[in-house]
BAMI-598500 format. One record per residue: x, y, z of N, C-alpha, C in turn; residue number from 1. Coordinates in nm, 3 decimals. Layout:
(r (X; Y; Z); (X; Y; Z); (X; Y; Z); NUM)
...
// end
This chain:
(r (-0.782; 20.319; 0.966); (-0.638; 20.335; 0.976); (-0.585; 20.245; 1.087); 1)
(r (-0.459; 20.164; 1.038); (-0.409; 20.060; 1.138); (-0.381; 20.176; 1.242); 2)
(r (-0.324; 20.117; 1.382); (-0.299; 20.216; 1.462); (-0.148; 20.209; 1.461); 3)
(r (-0.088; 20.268; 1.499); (0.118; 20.279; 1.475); (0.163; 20.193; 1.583); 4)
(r (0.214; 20.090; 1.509); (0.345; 19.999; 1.680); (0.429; 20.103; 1.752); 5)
(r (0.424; 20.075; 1.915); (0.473; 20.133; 2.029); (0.557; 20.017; 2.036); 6)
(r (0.683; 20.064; 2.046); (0.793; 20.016; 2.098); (0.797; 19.988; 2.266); 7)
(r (0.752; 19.871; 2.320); (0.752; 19.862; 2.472); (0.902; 19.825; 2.556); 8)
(r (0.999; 19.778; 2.478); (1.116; 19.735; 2.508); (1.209; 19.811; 2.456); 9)
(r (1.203; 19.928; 2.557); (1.310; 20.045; 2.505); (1.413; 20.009; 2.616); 10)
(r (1.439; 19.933; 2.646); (1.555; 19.923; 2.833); (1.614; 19.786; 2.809); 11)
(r (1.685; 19.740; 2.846); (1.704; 19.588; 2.924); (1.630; 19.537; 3.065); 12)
(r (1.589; 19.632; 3.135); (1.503; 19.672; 3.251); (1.396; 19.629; 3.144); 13)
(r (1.327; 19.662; 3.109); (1.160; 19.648; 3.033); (1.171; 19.476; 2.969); 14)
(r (1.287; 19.427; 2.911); (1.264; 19.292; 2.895); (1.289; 19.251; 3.025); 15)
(r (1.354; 19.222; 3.128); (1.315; 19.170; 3.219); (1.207; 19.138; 3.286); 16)
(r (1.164; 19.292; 3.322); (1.033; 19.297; 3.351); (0.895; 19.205; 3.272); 17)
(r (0.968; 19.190; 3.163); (0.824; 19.112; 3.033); (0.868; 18.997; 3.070); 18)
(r (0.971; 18.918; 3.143); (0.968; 18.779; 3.171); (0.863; 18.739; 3.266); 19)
(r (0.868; 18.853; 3.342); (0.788; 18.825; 3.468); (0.616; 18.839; 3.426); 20)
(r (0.613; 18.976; 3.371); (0.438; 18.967; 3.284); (0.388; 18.871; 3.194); 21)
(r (0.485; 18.810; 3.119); (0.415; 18.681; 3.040); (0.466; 18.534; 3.084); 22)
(r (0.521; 18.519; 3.260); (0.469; 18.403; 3.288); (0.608; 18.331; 3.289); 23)
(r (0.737; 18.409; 3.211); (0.848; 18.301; 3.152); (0.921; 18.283; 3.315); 24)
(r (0.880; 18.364; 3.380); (1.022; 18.408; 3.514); (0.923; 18.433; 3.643); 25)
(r (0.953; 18.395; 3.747); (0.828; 18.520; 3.898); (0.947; 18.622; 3.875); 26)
(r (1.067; 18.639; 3.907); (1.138; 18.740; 3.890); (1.167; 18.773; 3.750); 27)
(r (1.231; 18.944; 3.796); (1.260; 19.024; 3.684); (1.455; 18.955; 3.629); 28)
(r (1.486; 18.855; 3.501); (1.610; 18.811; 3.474); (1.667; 18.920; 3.405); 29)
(r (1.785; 18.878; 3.418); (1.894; 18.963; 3.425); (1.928; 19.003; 3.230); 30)
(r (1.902; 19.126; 3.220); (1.893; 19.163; 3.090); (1.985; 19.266; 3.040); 31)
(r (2.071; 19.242; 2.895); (2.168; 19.348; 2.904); (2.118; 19.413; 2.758); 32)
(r (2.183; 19.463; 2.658); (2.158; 19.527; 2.547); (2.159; 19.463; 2.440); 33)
(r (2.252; 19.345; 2.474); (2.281; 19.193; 2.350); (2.105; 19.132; 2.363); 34)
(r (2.080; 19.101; 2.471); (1.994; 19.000; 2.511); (1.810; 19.138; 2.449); 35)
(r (1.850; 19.263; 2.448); (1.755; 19.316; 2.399); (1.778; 19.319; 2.245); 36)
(r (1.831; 19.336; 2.227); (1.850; 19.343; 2.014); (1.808; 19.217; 2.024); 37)
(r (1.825; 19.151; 2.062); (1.828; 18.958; 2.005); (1.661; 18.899; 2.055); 38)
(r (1.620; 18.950; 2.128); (1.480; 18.965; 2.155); (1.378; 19.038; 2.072); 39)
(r (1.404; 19.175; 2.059); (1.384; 19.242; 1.934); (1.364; 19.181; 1.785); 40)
(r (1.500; 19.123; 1.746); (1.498; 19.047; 1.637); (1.459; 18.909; 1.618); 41)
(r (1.390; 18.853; 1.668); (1.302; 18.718; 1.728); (1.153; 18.756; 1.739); 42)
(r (1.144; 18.905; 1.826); (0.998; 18.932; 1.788); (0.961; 18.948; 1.622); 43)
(r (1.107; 19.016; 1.593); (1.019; 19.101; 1.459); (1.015; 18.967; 1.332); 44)
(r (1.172; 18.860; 1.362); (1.113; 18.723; 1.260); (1.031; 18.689; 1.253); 45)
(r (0.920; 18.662; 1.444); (0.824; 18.544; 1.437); (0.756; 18.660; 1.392); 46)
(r (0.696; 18.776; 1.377); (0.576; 18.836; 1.300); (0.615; 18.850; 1.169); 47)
(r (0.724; 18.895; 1.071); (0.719; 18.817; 1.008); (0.681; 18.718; 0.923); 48)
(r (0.741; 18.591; 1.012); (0.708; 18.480; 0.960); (0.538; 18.452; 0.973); 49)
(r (0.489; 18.492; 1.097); (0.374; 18.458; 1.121); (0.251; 18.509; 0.998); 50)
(r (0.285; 18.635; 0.978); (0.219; 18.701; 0.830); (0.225; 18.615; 0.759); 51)
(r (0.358; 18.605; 0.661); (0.391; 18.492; 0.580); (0.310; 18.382; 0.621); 52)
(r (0.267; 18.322; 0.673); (0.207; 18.198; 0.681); (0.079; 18.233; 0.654); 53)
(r (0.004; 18.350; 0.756); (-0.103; 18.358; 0.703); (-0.123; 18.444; 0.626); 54)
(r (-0.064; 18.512; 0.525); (-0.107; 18.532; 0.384); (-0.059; 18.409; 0.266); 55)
(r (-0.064; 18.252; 0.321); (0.002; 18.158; 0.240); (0.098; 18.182; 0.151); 56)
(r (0.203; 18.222; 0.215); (0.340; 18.222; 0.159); (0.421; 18.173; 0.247); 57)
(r (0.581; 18.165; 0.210); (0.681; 18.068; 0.265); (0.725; 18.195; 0.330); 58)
(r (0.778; 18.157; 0.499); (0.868; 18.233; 0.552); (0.985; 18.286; 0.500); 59)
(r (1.078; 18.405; 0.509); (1.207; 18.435; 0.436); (1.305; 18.286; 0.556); 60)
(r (1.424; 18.293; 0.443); (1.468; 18.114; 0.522); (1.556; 18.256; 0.613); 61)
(r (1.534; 18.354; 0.592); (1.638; 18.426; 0.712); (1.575; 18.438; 0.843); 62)
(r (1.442; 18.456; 0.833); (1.360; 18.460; 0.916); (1.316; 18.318; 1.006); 63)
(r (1.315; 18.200; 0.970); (1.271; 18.096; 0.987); (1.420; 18.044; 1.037); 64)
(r (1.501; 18.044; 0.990); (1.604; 18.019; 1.007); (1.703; 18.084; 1.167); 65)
(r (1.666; 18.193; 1.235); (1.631; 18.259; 1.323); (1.552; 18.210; 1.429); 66)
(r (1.487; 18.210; 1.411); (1.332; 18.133; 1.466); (1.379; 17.985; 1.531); 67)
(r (1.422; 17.886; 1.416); (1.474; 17.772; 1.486); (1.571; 17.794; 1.526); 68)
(r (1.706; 17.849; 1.520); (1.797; 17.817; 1.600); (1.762; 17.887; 1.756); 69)
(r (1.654; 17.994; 1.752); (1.629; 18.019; 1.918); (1.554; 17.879; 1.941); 70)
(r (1.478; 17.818; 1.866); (1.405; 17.714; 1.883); (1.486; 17.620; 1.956); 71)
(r (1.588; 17.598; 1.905); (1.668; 17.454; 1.873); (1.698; 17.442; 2.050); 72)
(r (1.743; 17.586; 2.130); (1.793; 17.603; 2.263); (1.718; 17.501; 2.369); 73)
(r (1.776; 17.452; 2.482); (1.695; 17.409; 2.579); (1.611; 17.339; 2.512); 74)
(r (1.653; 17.229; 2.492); (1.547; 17.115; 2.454); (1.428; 17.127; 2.355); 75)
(r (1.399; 17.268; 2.346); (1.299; 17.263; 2.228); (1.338; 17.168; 2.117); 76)
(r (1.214; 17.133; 2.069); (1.193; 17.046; 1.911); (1.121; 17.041; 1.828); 77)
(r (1.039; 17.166; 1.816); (0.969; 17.207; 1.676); (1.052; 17.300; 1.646); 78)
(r (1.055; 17.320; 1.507); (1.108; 17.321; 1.414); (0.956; 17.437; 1.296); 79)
(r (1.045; 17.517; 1.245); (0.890; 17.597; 1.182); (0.960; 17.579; 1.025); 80)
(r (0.910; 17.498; 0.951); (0.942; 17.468; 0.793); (0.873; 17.596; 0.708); 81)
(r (0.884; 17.573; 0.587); (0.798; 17.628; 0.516); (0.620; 17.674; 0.520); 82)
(r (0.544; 17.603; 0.604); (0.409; 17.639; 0.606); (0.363; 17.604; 0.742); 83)
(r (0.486; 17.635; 0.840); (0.438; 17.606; 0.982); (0.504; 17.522; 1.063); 84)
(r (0.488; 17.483; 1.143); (0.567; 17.419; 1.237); (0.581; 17.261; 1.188); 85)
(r (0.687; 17.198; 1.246); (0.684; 17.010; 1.152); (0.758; 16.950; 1.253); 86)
// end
């Protein structure tokens, strides 16, 4: 039996705090309730999409589509097409 997803980002406090545990921030940035839904919904595209790829299928373009425009921010320039990044 898979085990059940725990929701770790129940706060705007708790994403902050995850800037600082995975490296993005030394401090805890400034996080409100917009900036948690929109984090939320970025985690749940890229898994998702990430399935989709590896069960060789095409991302939903809602999902991918998501994905790059957080992409597109701050200079990023990959881009995730149909079967992965291009």
């Amino acid at each position: 039996m898979a085990p059940t997803p725990r929701e770790h980002l129940l706060h705007p406090s708790d994403l902050a705090r995850w800037f600082v545990t995975v490296g993005l921030s030394s401090v805890p940035l400034p996080a409100d309730e917009q900036s948690l839904r929109d984090a939320r919904d970025l985690r749940e595209a890229i898994y998702r999409a990430a399935r989709s790829v590896a069960e060789e299928e095409r991302p939903q373009a809602a999902d991918r589509d998501l994905i790059n425009t957080w992409a597109g921010r701050d200079d990023s320039v990959r881009v995730l097409g149909d079967t992965g990044a291009t």
